[in-house]
N, C-alpha and C positions, 0 to 999 in steps of 0.2 A: 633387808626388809624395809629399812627408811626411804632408799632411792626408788624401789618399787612402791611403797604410796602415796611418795611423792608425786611419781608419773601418771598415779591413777588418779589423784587430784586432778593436777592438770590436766588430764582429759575429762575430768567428769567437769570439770569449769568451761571445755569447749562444748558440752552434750546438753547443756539446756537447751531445752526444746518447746519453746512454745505451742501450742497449735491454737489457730480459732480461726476470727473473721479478719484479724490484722494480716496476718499471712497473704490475703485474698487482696489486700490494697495494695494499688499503684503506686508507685514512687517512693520515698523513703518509708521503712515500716519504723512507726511508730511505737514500735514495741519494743523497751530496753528490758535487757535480763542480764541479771547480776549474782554470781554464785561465790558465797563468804564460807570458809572454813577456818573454824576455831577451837582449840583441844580444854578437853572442859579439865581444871582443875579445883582442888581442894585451898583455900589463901586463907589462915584464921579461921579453921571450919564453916567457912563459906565456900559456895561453889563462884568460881570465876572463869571468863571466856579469855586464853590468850591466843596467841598464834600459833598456828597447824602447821607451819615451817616444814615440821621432823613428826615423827609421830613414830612408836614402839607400838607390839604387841599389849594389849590392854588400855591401851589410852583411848576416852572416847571424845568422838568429834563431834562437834553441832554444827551440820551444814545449814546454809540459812539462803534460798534462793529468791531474790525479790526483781517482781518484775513490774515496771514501769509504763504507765503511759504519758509517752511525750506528745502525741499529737493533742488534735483538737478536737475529733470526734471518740465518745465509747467504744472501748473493743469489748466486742460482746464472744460467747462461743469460748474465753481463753480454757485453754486446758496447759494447766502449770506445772511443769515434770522435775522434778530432781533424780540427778542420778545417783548410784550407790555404788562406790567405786570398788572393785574386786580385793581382797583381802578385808572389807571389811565386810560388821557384822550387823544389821540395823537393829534395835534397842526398840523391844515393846513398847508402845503408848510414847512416842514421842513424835512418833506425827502431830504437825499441827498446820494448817486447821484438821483434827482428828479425823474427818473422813476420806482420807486417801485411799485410795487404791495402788493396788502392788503387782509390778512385775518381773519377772525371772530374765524375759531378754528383751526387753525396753520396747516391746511393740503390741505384746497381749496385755490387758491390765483387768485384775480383777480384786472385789473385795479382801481386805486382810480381814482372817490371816487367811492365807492362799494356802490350798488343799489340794493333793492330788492323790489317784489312787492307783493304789500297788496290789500286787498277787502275790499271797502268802499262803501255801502250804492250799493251793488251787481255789483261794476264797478271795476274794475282791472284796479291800477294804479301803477307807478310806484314811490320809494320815494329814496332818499339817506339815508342808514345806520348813524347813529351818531356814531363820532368819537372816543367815549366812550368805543363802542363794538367791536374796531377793536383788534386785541389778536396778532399780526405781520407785519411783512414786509417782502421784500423778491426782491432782487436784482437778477438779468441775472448779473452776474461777468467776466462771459467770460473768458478769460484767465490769468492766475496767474502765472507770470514768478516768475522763480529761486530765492531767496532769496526778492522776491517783496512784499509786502503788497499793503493792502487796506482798507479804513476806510468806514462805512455805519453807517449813522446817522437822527436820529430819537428828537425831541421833543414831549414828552407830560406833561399833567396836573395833580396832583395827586387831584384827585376828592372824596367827601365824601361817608364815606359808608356809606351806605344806610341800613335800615334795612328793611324785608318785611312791606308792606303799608304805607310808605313814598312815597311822592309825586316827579315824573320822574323828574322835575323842577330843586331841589335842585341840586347844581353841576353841572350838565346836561352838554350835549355837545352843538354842532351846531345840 
């Protein structure tokens, strides 16, 4: 389970994805993105960020993506994504800035909590997606002055892998 969110790290630290009006400029893009993971624990009944190295079932992480402008002009238009690396589970209300939007495959993004509906017993109903399934986030950034940053932050749960015919329970989300 360790080497496997290990590698889901590391890919979620290649899968920052900026979008805006930087993307659109000539020559070097100005736009640095930087993706921090840190396992939150308990030191002296305090909570503390140390390193995401390793990570176990139930340990939660605070990813922390901050994206820079190095140029000279505003990038305007940013839309700032974190990813959510598969075996984990993201953590109610810990988006910040709290209005994110959430996606399941990194390309549809809609309000959390995100809802889909199902047919039960031939009646179309609506349910909230688990927290489990959501695969991003994704911030309106709006404008990024000149030498400015901005941090967007995310917890989740690093939850068990499951293998096929294991029961949804185990780990499970909300």
């Amino acid at each position: 389970m360790v080497k496997t969110w290990v590698r889901a790290l590391a890919c979620a630290a290649t899968c920052l994805m900026p979008l805006g009006d930087a993307l659109a400029q000539k020559g070097p893009d100005p736009l640095e993105s930087r993706l921090a993971a840190r396992k939150v624990v308990m030191v002296d009944g305090r909570e503390s960020l140390v390193d995401a190295g390793s990570a176990k079932p139930g340990d939660v992480i605070e990813y922390t993506a901050t994206y820079r402008n190095a140029g000279k002009e505003p990038i305007t238009g940013l839309q700032a994504t974190l990813p959510i690396p598969a075996q984990t589970e993201l953590l109610p209300g810990t988006a910040k800035p709290a209005q994110a939007m959430a996606s399941l495959d990194t390309r549809t993004f809609a309000a959390m909590p995100l809802k889909r509906v199902i047919e039960r017993g031939g009646v179309k109903i609506e349910e909230p997606v688990p927290y489990r399934e959501y695969r991003a986030l994704r911030w309106s950034a709006g404008v990024l002055g000149s030498g400015k940053s901005a941090d967007f932050v995310a917890r989740v749960r690093v939850i068990e892998d499951r293998t096929p015919g294991e029961t949804a329970g185990k780990g499970g989300g909300k």
